[in-house]
N, CA, C and O atoms as a DFTB+ gen file, in Angstrom:
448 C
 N C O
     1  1       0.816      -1.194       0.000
     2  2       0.000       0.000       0.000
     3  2       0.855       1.251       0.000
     4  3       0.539       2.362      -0.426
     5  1       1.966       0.880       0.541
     6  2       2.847       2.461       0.629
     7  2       3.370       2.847      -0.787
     8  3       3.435       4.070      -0.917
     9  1       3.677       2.290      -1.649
    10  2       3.787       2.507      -3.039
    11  2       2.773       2.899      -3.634
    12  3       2.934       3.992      -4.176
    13  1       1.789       2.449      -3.754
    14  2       0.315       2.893      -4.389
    15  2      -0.416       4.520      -3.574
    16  3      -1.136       5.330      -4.157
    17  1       0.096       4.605      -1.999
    18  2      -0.312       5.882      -1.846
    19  2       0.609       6.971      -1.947
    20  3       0.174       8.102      -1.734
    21  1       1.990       6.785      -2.282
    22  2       2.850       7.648      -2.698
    23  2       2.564       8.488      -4.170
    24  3       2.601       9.693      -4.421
    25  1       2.273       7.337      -4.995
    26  2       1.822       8.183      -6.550
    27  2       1.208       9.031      -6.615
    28  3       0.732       9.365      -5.531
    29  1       0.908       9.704      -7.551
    30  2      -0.119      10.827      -8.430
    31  2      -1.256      10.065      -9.188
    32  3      -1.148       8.926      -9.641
    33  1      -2.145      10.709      -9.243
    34  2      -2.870      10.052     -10.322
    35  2      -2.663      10.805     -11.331
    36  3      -2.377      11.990     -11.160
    37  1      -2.771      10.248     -12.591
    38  2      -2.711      10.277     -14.348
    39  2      -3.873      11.152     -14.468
    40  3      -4.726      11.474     -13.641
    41  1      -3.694      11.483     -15.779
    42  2      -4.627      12.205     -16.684
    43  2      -5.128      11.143     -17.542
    44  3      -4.377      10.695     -18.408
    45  1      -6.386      10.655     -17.399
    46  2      -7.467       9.616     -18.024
    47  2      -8.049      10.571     -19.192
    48  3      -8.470      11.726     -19.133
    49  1      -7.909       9.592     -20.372
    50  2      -8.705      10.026     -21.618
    51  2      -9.753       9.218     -21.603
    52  3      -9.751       8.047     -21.222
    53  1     -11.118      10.146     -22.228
    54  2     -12.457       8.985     -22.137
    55  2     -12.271       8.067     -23.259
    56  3     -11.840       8.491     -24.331
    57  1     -12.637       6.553     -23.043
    58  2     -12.564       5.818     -23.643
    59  2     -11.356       5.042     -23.736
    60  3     -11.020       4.165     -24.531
    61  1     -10.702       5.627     -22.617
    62  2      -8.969       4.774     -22.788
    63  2      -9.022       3.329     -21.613
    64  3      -9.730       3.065     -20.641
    65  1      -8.119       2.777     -22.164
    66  2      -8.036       1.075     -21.667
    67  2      -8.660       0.738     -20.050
    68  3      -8.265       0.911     -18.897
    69  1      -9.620       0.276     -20.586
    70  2      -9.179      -0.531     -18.727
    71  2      -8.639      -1.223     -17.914
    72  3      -8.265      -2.145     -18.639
    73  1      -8.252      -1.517     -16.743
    74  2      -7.622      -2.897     -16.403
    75  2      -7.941      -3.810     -16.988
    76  3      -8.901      -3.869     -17.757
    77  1      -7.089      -4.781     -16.684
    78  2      -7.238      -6.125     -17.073
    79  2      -7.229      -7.110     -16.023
    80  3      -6.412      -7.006     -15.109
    81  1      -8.165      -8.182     -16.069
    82  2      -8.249      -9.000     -14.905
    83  2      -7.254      -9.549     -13.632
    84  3      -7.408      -9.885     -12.458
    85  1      -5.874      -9.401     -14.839
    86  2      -5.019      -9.771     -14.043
    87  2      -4.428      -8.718     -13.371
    88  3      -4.009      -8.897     -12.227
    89  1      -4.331      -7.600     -13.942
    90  2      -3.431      -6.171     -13.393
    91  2      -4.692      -6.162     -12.020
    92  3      -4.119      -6.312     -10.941
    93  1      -5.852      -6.055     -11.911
    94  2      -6.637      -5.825     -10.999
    95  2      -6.579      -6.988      -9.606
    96  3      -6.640      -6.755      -8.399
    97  1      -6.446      -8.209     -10.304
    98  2      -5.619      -8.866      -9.351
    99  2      -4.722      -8.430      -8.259
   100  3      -4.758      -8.224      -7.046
   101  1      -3.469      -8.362      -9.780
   102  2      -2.448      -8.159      -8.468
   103  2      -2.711      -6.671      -7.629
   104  3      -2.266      -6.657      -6.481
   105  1      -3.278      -5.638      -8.027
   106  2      -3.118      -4.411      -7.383
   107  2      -4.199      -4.622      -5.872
   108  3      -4.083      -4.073      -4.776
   109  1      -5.098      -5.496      -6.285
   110  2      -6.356      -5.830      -5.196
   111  2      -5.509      -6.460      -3.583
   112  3      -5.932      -6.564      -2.432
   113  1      -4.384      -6.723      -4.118
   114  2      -3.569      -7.477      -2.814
   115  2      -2.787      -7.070      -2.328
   116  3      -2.109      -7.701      -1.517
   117  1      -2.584      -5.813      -2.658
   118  2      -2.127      -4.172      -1.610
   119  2      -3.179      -3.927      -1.748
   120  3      -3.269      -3.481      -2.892
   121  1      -4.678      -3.930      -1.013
   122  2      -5.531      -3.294      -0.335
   123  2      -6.757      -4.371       0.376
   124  3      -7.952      -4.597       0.185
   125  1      -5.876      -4.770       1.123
   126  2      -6.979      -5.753       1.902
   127  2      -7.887      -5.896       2.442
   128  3      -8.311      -6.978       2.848
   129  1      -8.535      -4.535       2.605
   130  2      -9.811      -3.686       3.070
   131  2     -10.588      -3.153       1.956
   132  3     -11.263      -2.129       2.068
   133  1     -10.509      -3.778       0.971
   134  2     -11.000      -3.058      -0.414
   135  2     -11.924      -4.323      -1.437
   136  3     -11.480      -5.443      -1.692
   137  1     -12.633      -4.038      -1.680
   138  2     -13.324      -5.218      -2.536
   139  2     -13.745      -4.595      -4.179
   140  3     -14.176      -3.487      -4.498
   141  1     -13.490      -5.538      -4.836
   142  2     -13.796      -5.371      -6.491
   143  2     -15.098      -5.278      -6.848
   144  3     -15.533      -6.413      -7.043
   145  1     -15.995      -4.368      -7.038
   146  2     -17.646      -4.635      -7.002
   147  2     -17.499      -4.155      -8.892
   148  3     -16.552      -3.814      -9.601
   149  1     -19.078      -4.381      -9.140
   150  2     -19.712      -4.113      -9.938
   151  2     -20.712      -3.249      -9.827
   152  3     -21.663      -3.866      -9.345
   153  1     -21.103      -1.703     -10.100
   154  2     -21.679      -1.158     -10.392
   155  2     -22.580      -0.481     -11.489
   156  3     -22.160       0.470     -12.148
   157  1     -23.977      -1.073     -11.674
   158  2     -24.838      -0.070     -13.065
   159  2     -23.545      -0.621     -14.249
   160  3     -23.277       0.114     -15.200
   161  1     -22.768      -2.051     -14.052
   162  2     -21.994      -2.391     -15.251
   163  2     -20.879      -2.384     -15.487
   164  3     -20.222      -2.870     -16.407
   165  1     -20.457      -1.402     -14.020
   166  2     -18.529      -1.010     -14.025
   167  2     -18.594      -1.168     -13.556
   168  3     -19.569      -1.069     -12.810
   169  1     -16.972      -1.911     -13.328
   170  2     -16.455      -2.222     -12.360
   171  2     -16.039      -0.830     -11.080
   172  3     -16.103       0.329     -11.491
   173  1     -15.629      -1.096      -9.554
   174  2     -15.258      -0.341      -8.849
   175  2     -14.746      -0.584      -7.691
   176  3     -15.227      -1.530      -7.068
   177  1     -13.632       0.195      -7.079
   178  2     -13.086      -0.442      -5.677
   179  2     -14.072      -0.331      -4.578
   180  3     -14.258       0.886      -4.571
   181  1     -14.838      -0.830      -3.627
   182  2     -15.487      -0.043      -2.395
   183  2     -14.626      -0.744      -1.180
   184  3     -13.725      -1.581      -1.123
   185  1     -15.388       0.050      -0.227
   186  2     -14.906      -0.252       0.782
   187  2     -15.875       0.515       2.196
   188  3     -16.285       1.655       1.977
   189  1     -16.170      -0.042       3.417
   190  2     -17.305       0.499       4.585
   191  2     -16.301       0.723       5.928
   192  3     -15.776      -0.199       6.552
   193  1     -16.184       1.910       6.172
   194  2     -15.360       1.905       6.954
   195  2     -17.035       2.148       8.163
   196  3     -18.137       2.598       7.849
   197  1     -16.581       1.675       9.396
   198  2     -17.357       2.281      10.528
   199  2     -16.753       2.830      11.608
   200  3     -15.617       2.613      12.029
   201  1     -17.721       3.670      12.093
   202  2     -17.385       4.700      12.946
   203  2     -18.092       4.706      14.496
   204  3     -18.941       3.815      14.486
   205  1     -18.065       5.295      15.661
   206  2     -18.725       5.470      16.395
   207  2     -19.938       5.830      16.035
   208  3     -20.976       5.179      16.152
   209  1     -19.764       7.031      15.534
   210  2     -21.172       7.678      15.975
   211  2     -21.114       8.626      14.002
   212  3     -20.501       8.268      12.996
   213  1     -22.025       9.826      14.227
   214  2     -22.423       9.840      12.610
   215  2     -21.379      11.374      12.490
   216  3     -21.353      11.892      11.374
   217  1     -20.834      11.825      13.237
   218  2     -20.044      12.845      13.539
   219  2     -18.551      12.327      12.579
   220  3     -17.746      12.813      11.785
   221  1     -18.841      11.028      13.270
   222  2     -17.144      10.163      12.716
   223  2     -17.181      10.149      11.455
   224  3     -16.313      10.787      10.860
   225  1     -17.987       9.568      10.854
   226  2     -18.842       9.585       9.461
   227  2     -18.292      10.601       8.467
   228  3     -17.497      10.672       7.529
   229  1     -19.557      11.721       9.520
   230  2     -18.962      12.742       8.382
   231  2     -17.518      13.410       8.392
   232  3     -17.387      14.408       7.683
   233  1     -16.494      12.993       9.071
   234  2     -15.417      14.384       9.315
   235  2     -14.809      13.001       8.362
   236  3     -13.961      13.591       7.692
   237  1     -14.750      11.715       7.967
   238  2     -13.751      10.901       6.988
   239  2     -14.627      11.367       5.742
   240  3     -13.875      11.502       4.777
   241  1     -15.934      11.658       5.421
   242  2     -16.709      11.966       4.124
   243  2     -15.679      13.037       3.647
   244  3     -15.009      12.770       2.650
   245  1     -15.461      14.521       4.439
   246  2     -15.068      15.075       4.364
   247  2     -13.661      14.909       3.937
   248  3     -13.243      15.036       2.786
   249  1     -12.965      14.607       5.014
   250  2     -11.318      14.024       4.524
   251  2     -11.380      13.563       2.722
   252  3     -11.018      14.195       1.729
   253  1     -11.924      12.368       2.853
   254  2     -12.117      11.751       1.583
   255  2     -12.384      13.118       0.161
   256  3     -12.006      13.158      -1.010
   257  1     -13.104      13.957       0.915
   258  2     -13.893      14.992      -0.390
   259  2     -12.345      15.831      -0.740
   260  3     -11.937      15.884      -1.900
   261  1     -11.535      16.488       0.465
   262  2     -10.722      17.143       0.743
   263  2      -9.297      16.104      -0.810
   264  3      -8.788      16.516      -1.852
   265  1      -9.239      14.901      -0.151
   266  2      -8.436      14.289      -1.157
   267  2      -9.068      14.045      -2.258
   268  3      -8.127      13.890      -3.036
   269  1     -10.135      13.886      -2.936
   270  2     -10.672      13.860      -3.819
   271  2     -10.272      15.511      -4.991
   272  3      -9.911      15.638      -6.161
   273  1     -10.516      16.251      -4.136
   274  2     -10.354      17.521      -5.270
   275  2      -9.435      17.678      -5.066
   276  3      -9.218      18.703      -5.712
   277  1      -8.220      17.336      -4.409
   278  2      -6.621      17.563      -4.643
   279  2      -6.360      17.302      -5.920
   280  3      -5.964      18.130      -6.740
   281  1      -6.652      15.738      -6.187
   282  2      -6.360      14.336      -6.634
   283  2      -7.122      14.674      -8.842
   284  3      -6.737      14.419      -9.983
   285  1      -8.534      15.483      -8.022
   286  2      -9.697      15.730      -9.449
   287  2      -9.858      14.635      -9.603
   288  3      -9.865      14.208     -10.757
   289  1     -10.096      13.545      -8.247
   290  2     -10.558      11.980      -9.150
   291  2     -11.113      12.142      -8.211
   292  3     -10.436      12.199      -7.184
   293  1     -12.939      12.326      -8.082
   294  2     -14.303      12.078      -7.407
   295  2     -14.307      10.469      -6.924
   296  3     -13.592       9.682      -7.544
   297  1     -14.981      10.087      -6.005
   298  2     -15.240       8.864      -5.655
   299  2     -16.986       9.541      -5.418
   300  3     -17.471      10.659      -5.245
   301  1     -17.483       8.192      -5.529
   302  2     -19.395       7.728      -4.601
   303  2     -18.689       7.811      -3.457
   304  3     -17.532       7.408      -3.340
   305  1     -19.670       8.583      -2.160
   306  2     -19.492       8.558      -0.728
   307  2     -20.917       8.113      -0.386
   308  3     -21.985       8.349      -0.951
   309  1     -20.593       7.341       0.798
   310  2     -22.371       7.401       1.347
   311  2     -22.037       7.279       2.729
   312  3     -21.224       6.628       3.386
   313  1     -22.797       7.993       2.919
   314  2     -22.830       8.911       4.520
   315  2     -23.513       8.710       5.609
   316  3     -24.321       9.574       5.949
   317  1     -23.324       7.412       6.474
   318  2     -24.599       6.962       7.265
   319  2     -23.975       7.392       8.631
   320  3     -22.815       7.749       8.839
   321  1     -25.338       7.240       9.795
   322  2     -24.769       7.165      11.023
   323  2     -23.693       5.893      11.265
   324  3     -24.203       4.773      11.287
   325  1     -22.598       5.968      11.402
   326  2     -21.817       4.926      12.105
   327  2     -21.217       5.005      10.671
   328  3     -20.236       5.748      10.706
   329  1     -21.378       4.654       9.782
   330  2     -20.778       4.470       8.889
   331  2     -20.215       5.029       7.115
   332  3     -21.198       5.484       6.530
   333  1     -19.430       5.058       6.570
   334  2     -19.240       5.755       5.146
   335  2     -18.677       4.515       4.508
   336  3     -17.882       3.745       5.048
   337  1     -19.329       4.377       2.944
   338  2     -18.343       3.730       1.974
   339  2     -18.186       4.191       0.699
   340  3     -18.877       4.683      -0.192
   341  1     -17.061       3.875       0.898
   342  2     -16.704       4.781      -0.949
   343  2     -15.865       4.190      -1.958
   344  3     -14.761       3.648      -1.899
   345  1     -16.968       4.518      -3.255
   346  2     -16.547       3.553      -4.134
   347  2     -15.500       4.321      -5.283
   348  3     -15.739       5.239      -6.068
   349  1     -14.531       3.716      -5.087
   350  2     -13.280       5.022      -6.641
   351  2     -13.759       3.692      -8.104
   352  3     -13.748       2.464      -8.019
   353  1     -14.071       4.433      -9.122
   354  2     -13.692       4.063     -10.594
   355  2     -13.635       5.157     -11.463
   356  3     -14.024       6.271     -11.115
   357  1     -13.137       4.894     -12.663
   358  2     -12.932       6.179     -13.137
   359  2     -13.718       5.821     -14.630
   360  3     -13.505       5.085     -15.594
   361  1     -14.752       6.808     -14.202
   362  2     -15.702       7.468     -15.216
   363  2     -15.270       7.662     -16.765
   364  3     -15.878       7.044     -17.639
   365  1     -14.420       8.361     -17.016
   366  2     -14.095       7.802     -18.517
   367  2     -14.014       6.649     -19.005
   368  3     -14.688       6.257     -19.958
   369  1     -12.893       5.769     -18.189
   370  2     -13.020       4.711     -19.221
   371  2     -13.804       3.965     -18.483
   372  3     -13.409       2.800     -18.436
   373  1     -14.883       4.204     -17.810
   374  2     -16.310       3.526     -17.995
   375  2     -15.556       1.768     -17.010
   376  3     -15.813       0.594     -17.275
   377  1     -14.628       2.346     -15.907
   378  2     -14.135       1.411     -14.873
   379  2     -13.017       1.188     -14.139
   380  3     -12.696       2.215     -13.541
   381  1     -12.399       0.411     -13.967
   382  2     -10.947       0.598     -13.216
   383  2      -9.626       1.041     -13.940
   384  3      -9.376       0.919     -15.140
   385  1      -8.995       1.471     -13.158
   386  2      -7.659       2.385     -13.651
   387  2      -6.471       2.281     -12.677
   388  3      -6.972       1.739     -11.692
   389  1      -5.468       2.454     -12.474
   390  2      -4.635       2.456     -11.470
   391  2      -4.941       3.545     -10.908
   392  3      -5.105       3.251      -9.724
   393  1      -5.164       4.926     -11.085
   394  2      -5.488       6.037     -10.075
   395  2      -6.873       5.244      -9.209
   396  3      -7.233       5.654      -8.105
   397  1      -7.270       4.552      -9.624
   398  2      -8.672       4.413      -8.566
   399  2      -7.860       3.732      -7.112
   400  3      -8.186       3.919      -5.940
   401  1      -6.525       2.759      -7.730
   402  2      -6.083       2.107      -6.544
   403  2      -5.317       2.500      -5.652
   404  3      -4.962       2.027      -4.572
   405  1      -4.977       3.879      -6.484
   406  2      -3.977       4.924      -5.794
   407  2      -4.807       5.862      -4.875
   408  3      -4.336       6.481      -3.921
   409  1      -6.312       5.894      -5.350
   410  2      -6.876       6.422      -4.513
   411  2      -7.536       6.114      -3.598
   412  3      -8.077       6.915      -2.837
   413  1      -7.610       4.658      -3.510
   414  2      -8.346       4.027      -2.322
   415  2      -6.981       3.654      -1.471
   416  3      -7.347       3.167      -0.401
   417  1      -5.846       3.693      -1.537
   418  2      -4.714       3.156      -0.431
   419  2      -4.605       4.663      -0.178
   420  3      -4.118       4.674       0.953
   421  1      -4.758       5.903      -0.531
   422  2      -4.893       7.171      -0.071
   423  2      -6.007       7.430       0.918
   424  3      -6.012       8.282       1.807
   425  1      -6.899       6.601       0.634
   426  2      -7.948       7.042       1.657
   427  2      -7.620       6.010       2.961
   428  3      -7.995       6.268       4.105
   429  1      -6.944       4.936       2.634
   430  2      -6.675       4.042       3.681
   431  2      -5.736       4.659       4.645
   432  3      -5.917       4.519       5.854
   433  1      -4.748       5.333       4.169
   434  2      -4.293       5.925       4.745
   435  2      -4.368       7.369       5.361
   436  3      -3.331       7.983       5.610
   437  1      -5.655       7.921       5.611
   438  2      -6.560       8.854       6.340
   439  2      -7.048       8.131       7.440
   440  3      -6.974       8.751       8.501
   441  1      -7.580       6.871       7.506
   442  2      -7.431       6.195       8.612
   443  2      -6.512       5.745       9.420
   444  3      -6.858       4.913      10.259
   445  1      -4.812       6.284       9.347
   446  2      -4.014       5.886      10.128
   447  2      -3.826       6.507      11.475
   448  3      -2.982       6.057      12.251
């Protein structure tokens, strides 16, 4: 994970390559708190972190938003009492990318 949250993320063209089963593989095993979902058809990293109470919630929503517009790579947040999960894929190419994995071991590491 410390390699993957050191990087930058890239400049994504729409319609450019997606992972490949195997690259998603291996990158999935630096983030062991992270699961490969399917969303509306794309693929995406998520992940549920929980919290005490809904205070906790929102101040990591936040964090997360804070690295998000550093980064200009948006993630899905969802914002419950006790809990947030957030899903990174990247919208152009319509699914996974290495910035998505760079950006979920970035958010992992807001929880340290």
């Amino acid at each position: 994970m410390t390699q993957l949250a050191q990087m930058q993320c890239e400049p994504c063209k729409a319609g450019g390559p997606q992972m490949s089963e195997s690259e998603i593989r291996d990158l999935i095993t630096e983030l062991p708190d992270w699961n490969v979902d399917t969303v509306d058809g794309e693929q995406c990293l998520s992940r549920t972190v929980k919290f005490k109470d809904f205070a906790g919630a929102l101040a990591f929503t936040q964090q997360v938003g804070e690295l998000a517009e550093k980064a200009n790579h948006h993630p899905v947040l969802t914002t419950e009492w006790g809990k947030v999960t957030v899903y990174w894929w990247t919208h152009k190419t319509g699914g996974l990318h290495r910035n998505d994995f760079v950006m979920a071991a970035k958010t992992d590491r807001l929880l340290e």
